[in-house]
C-alpha positions as CSV (number, residue, x, y, z in Angstrom):
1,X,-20.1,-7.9,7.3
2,X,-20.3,-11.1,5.6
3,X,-19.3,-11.8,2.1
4,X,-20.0,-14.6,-0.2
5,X,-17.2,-15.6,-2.5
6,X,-17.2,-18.3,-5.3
7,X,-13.6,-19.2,-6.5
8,X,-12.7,-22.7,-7.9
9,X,-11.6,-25.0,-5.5
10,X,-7.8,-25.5,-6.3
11,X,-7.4,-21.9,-6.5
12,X,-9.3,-21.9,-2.9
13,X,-7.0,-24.3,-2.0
14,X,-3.8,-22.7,-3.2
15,X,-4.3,-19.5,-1.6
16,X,-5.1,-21.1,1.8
17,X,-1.6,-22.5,1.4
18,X,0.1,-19.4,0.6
19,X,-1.8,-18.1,3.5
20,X,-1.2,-20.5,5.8
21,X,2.7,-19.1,4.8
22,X,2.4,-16.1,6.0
23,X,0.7,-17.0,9.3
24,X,-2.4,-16.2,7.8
25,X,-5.7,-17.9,8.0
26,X,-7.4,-17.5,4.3
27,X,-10.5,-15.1,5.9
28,X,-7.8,-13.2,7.1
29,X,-5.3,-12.7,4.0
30,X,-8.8,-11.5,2.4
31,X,-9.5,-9.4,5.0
32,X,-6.2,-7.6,4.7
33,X,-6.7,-7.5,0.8
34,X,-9.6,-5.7,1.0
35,X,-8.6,-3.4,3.3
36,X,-5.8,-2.6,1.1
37,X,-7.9,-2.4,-1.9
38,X,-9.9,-0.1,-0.2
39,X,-7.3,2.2,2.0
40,X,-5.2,1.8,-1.7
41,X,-7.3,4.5,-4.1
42,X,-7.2,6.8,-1.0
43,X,-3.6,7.0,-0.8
44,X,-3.4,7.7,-4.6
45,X,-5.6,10.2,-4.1
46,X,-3.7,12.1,-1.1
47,X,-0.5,11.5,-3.0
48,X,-2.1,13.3,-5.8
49,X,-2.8,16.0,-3.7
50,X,0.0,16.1,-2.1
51,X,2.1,16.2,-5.5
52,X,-0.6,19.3,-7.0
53,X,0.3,21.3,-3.7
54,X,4.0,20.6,-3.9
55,X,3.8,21.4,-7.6
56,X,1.5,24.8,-7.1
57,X,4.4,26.4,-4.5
58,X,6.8,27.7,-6.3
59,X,9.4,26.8,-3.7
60,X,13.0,27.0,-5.1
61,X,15.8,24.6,-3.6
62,X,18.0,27.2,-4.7
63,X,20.8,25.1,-5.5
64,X,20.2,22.5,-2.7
65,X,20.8,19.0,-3.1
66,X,20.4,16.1,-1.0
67,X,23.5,15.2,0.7
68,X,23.7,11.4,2.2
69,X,26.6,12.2,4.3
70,X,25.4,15.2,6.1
71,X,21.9,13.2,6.8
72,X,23.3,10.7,8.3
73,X,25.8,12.8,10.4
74,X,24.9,12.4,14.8
């Protein structure tokens, strides 16, 4: 799909630069936006999920704590 943007020109002109930084063209570094954008509210809403279910358990950790040490052990 094609979309029509109007933006002022130096600000065009900015963001192609920062673009062009990160090897970007700026069609592209809008692409990726978007897909963020769009991917973003998704994950919020997963991760709300997520959280409700972890919340709803009632698992106990029964004194558990992480431990750095031991998770890093090989």
């Amino acid at each position: 799909m094609n979309i029509t943007l109007s933006i002022d020109e130096q600000i065009a002109t900015r963001a192609r630069e920062a673009a062009k930084k990160m090897g970007k063209s700026l069609n592209q570094a809008v692409r990726d936006y978007l897909e963020q954008l769009a991917g973003g509210a998704r994950r919020n809403q997963q991760w709300a999920q997520f959280e409700e279910r972890c919340l709803r358990s009632g698992a106990k950790l029964n004194g558990w704590h992480f431990d750095r040490d031991q998770a890093n052990e090989r």
